[in-house]
MIKE-804833 format. One record per residue (C-alpha): residue number from 0; x, y, z. Coordinates in Angstrom, 2 decimals. Example, Ala and Ser with C-alpha at 12.3 -4.5 7.8 and 13.67 -1.06 7.14 Angstrom:
<rs>
 num       X       Y       Z
   0   12.30   -4.50    7.80
   1   13.67   -1.06    7.14
</rs>
This chain:
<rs>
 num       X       Y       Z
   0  -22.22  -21.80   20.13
   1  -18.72  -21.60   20.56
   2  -17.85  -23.59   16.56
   3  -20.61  -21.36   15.19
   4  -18.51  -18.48   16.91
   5  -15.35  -19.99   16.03
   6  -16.50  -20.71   11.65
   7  -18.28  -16.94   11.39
   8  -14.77  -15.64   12.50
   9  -12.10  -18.06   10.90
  10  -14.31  -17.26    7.24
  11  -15.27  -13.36    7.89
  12  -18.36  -14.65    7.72
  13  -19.61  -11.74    9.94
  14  -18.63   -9.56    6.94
  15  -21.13  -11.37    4.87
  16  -23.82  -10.92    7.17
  17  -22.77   -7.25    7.45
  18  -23.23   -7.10    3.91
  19  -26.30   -8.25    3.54
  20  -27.90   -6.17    6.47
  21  -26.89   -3.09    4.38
  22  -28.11   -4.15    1.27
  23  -31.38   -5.45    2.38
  24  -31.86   -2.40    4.91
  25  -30.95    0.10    2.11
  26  -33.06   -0.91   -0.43
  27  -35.91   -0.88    2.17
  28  -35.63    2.58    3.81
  29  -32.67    3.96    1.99
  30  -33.14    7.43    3.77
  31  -32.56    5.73    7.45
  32  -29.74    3.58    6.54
  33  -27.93    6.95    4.81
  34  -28.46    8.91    8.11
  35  -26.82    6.03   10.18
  36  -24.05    5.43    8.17
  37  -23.26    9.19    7.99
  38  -24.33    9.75   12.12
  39  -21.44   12.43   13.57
  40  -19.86   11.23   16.60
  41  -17.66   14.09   16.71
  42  -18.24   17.32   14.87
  43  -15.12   19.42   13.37
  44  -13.03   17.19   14.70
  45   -9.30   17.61   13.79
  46   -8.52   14.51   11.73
  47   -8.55   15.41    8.04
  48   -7.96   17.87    5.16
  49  -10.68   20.16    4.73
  50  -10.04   23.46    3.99
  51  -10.55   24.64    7.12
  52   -8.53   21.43    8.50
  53  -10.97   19.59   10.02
  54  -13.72   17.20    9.36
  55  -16.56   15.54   11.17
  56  -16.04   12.15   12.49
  57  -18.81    9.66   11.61
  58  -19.69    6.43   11.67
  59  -18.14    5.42    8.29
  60  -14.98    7.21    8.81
  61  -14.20    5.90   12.00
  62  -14.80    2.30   10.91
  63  -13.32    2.57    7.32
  64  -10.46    4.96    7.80
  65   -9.74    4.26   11.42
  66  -10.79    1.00   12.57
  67   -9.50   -0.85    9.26
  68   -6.31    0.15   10.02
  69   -6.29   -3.12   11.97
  70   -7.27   -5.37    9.19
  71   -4.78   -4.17    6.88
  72   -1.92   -4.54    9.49
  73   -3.38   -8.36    9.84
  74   -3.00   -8.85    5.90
  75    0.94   -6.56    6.32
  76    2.07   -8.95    8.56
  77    1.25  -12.63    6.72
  78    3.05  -10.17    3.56
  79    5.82   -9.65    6.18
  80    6.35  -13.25    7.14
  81    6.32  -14.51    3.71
  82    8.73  -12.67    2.26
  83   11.47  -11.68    5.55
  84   11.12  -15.71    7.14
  85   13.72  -18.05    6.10
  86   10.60  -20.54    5.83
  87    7.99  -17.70    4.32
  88    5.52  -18.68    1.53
  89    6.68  -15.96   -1.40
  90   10.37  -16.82   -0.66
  91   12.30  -19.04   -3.48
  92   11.61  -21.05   -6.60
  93    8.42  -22.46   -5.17
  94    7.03  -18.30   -4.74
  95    8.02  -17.57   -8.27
  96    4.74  -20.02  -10.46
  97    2.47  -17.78   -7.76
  98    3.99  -14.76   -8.32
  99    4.10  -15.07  -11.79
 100    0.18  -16.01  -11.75
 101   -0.83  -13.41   -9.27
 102    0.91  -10.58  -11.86
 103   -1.80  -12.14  -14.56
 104   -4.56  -11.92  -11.98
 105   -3.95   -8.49  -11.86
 106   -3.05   -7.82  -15.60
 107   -5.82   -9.85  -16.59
 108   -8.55   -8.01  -14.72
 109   -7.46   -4.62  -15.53
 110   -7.43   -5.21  -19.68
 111  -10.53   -6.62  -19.18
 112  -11.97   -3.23  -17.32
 113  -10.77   -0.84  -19.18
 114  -10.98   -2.69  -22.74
 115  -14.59   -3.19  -22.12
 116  -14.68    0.44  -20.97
 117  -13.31    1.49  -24.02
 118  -15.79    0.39  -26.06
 119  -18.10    1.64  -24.32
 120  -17.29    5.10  -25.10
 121  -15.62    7.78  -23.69
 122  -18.19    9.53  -22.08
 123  -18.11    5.96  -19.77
 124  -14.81    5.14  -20.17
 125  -13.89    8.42  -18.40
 126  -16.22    7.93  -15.71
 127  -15.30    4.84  -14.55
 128  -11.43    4.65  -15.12
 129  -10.12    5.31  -11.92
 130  -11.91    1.93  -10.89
 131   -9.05    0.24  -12.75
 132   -7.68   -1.40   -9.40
 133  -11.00   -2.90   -8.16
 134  -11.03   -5.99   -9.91
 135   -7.48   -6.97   -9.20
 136   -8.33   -8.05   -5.60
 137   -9.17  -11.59   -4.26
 138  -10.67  -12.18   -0.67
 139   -8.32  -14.07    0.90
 140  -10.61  -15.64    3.24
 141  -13.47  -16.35    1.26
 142  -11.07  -17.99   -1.51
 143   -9.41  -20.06    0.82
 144  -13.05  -22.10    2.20
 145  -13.84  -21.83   -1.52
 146  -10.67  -23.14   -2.19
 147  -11.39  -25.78    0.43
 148  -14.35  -27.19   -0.83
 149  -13.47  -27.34   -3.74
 150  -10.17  -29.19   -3.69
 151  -10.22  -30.53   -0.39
 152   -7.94  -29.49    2.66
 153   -5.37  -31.58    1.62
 154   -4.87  -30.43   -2.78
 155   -1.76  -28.77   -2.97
 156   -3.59  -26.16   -5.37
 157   -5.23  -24.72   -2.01
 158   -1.65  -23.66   -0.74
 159   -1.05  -22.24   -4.45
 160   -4.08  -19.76   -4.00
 161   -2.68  -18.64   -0.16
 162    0.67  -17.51   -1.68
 163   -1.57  -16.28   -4.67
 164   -4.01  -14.13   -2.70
 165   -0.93  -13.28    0.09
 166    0.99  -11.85   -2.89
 167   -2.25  -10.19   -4.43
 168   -2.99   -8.89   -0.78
 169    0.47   -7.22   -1.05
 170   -0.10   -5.25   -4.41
 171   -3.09   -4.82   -3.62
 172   -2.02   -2.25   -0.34
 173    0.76   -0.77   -3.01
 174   -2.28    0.22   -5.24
 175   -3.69    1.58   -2.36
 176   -0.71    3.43   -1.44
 177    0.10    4.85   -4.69
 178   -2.84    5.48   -6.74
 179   -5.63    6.38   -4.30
 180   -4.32    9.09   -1.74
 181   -7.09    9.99    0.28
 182   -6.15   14.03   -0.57
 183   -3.71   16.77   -1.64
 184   -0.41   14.90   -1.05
 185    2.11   16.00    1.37
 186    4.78   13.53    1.42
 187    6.95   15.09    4.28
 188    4.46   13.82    6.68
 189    5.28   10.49    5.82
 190    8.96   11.05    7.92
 191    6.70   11.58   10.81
 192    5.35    7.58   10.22
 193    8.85    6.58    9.39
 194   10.49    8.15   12.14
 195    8.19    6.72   14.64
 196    8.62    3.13   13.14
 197   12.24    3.86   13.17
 198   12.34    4.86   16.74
 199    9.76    2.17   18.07
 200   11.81   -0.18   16.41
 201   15.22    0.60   18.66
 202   13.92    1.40   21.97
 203   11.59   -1.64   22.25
 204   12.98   -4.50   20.10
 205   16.45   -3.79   18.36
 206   18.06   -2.29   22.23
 207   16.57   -4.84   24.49
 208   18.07   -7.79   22.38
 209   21.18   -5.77   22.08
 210   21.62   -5.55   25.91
 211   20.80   -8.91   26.04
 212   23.59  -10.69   23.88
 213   25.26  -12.21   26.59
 214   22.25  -12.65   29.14
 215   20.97  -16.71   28.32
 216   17.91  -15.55   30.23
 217   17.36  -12.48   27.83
 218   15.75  -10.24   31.42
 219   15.39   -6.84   29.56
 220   14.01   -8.34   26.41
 221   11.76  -10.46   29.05
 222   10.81   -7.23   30.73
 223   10.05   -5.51   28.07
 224    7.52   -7.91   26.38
 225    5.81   -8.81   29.62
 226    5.68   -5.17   31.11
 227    5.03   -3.17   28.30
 228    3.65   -6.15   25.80
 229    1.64   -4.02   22.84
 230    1.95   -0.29   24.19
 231    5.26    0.56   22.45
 232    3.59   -0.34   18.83
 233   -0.26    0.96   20.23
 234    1.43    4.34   20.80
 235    3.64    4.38   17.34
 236    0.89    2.95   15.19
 237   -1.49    5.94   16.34
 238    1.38    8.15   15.77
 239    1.88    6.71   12.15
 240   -1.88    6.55   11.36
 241   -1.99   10.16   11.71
 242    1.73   10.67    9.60
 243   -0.52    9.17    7.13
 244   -3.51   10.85    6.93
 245   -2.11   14.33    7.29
 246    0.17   12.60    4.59
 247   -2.80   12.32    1.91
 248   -2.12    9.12    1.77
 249   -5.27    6.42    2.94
 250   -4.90    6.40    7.15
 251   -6.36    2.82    7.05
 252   -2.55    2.42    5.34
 253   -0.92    3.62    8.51
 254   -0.44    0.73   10.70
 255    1.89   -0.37    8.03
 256    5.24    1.12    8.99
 257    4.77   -0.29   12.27
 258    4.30   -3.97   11.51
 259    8.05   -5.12   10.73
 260    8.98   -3.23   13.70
 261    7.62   -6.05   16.07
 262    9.42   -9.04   17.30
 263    8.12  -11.58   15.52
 264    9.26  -15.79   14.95
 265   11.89  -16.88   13.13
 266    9.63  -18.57   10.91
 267    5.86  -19.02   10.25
 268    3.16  -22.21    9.22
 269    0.90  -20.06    7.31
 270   -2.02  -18.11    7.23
 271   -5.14  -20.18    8.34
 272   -2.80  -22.46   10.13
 273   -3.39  -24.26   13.62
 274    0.15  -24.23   14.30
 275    0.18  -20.24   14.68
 276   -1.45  -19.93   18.00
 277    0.78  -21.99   19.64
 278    3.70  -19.35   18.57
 279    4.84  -16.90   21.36
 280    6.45  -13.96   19.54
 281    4.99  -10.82   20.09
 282    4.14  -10.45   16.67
 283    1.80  -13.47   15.90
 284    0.31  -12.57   19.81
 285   -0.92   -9.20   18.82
 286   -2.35  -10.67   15.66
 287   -4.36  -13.65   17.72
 288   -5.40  -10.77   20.11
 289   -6.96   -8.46   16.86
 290   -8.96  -11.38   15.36
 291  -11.99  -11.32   16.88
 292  -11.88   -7.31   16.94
 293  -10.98   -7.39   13.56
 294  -13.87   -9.78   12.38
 295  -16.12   -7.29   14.37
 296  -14.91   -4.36   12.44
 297  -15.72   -6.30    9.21
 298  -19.04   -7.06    9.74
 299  -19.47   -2.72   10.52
 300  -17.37   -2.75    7.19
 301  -19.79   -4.66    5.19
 302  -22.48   -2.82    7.17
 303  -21.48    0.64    6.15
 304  -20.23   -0.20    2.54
 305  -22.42   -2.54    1.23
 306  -25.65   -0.71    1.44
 307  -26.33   -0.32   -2.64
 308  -30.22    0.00   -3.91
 309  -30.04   -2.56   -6.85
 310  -31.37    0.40   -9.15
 311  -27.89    1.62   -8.75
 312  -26.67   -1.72  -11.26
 313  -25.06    0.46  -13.97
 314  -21.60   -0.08  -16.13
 315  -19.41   -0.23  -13.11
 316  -21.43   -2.86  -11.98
 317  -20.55   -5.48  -15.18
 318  -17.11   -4.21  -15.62
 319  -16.04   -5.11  -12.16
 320  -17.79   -8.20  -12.74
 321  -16.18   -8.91  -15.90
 322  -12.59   -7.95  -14.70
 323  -12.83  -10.42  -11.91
 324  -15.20  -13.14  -13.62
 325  -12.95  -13.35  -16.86
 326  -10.21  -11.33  -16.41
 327   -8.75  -13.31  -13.17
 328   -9.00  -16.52  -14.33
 329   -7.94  -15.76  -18.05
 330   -4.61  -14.12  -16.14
 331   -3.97  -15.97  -13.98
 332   -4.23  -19.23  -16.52
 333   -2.20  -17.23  -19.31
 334    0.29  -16.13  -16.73
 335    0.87  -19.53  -15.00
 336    1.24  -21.67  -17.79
 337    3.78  -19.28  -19.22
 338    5.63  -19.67  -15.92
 339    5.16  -23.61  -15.69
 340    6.38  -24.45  -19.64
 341    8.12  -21.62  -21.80
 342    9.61  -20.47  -18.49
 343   10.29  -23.96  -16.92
 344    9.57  -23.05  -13.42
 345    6.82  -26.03  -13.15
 346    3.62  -25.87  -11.08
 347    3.68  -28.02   -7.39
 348    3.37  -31.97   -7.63
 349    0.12  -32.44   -8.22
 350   -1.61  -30.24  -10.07
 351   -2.04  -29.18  -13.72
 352   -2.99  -26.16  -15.78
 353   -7.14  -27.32  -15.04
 354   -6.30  -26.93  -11.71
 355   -5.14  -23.50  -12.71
 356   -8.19  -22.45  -14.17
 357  -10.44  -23.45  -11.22
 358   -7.77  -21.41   -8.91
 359   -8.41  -18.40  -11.46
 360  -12.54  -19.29  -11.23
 361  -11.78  -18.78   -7.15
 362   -9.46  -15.84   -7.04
 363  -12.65  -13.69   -8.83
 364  -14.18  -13.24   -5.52
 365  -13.22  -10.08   -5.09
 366  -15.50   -8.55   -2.18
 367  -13.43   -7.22    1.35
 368  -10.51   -5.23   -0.68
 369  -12.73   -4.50   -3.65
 370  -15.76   -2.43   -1.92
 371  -12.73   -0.82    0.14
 372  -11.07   -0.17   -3.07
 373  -14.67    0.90   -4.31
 374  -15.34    3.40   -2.18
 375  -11.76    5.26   -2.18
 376  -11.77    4.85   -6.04
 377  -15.02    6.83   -6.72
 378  -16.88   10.05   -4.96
 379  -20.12    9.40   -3.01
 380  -22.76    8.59   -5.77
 381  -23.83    6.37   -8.62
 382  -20.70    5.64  -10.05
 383  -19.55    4.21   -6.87
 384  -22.71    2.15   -5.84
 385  -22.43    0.54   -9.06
 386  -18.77   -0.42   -8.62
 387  -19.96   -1.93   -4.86
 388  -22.35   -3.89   -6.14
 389  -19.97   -5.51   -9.22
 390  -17.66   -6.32   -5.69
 391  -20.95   -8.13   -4.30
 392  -21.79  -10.02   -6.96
 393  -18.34  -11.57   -7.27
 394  -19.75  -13.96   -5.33
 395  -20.77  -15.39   -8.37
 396  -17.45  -16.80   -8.42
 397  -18.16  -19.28   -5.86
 398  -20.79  -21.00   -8.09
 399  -18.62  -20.75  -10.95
 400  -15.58  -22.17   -8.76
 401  -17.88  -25.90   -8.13
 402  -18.96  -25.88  -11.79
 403  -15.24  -25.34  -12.84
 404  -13.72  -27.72  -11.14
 405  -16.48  -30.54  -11.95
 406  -15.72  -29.49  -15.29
 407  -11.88  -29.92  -14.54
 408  -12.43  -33.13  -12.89
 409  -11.06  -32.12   -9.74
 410  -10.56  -34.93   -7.09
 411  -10.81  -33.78   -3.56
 412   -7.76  -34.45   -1.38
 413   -7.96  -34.42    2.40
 414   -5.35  -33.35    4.61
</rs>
């Protein structure tokens, strides 16, 4: 029980079955699933920008404003380590080839929206424009046991996707940031976030080292992580979540300030990697104690954004597709091999521009970050289930992953 435990949560797996719960329970009784979705917990309750300054607080709110606060401060801090660690994964000449490719995967998708829109018309080009973003995302985990099967543990193309889909994980929260504020922007709230990080920052990991400079048994920065442990950075994220969302900017963004604030290792082995748990920096601790909460909160995720009647397929639905079907791999492939040969920055011992392609076929699956981007991208209604269920149907690109890299030839290396 435990490995089937263990494989649901290292794959957010649970999301999946989330997912599918939703779609199969809303195209059965669409009417129940709506009312449980939108069920008040807590009515007028002050925590958004109505007119009157407050809002309800339902299910979906809580779980996709509040509660993925915590997944996005997972995905900030593997962006933190690999660019701030001497040893991080988007530091050097080996980042720039995957930097260089993830900039196509994002290009790439976006031409292929909106050019498709455009011919569409404009009547359908304006209603699905500000969708733009959705196709640029790739699902880390599901790409990397893609990734896995189809190269084998040990093909150095699977560590090329991780610094691919850590650096698209990183735009990604940038689009979030600056093209979808969740209302009226008032950007002196943000000070409130910063100050907080600022002053969380000082008081519980910049002083206590300070005081401890000439102590070899560092007591007070001993003290502080035993004693107080994850209540400095509880206290200042929920401070900052709030900066946020009175902000206009998406709370699920607000954990963000907080996450470089936090004592973390001098250097990292990677996202996915064994070798993490056995690190004892606070950092990498609070991460290893949000897993399994965080895997939880995806499966409500999938639960309370997947739920799409299939009559909803409309535009949305094949432009998403489209963007992340074609336009990933076609940027990512145009964008790398103008990195490995006019540029001369080479791809990793190994692998070849094939290889490239079947990383491009991978990187389509789109799913967590596009339904999230889905539903802050579009109003309530048909425009948006259509866009959700383009973000399901990515899954596509697992099929089209194998068949690529048959196609390629790709020989399975194990670790």
């Amino acid at each position: 029980m435990y490995r089937v435990w263990s494989f649901l949560t290292r794959y957010s797996l649970l999301l999946v079955i989330g997912a599918l719960l939703a779609l199969v329970w809303a195209n059965l009784d669409e009417t129940s699933y709506r009312s449980f979705v939108d069920f008040t917990l807590w009515k007028d309750a002050p925590i958004g920008h109505l007119h009157d300054g407050h809002r309800s607080l339902t299910l979906h709110y809580l779980v996709n404003d509040m509660l993925m606060a915590l997944f996005f401060a997972i995905a900030a801090k593997e962006v933190w380590e690999a660019v701030v660690l001497r040893s991080g994964a988007l530091r050097g000449r080996r980042a720039a080839t995957p930097l260089i490719a993830t900039l196509g995967g994002m290009v790439g998708p976006v031409a292929i929206y909106l050019g498709l829109a455009a011919l569409l018309g404009s009547q359908t080009f304006d209603a699905v424009t500000r969708g733009w973003a959705i196709p640029t995302a790739t699902d880390i985990a599901f790409s990397y046991l893609i990734g896995r099967l189809v190269f084998g543990a040990g093909h150095p193309a699977v560590r090329f996707l991780l610094l691919l889909a850590i650096a698209d994980d990183a735009a990604g929260l940038i689009i979030l940031a600056v093209f979808y504020p969740s209302s009226d922007l008032a950007p002196q709230w943000l000070l409130l976030s910063l100050a907080t990080a600022l002053v969380v920052f000082l008081l519980a990991n910049w002083l206590p080292r300070r005081l401890d400079r000439h102590d070899q048994l560092r007591r007070r920065s001993t003290w502080v992580r035993k004693k107080l442990h994850v209540l400095p950075y509880l206290l200042a994220g929920m401070v900052s979540w709030y900066g946020f969302m009175r902000a206009g900017l998406h709370p699920a963004l607000g954990l963000l300030p907080i996450v470089p604030t936090i004592p973390h290792a001098e250097r990292a082995f990677g996202i996915f990697s064994e070798a993490e748990r056995y690190l004892t920096d606070l950092l990498n601790q609070i991460e290893h104690l949000l897993k399994h909460p965080v895997e939880v909160i995806l499966f409500f995720f999938g639960l309370f954004n997947a739920g799409v009647q299939f009559s909803a397929i409309g535009p949305a639905t094949w432009l998403v597709l489209a963007g992340l079907l074609i336009g990933k791999p076609l940027g990512i492939v145009a964008f790398g091999w103008l990195a490995a040969h006019p540029l001369r920055l080479g791809l990793p011992l190994g692998m070849g521009i094939g290889d490239l392609a079947v990383i491009g076929c991978v990187a389509g699956i789109g799913f967590t970050v596009s339904l999230f981007v889905a539903s802050v991208a579009f109003d309530t209604g048909p425009v948006q289930d259509a866009a959700k269920m383009g973000a399901l149907f990515s899954f596509a690109g697992a099929a089209l992953s194998l068949l690529a890299g048959r196609l390629a030839g790709v020989t399975r290396q194990r670790s």
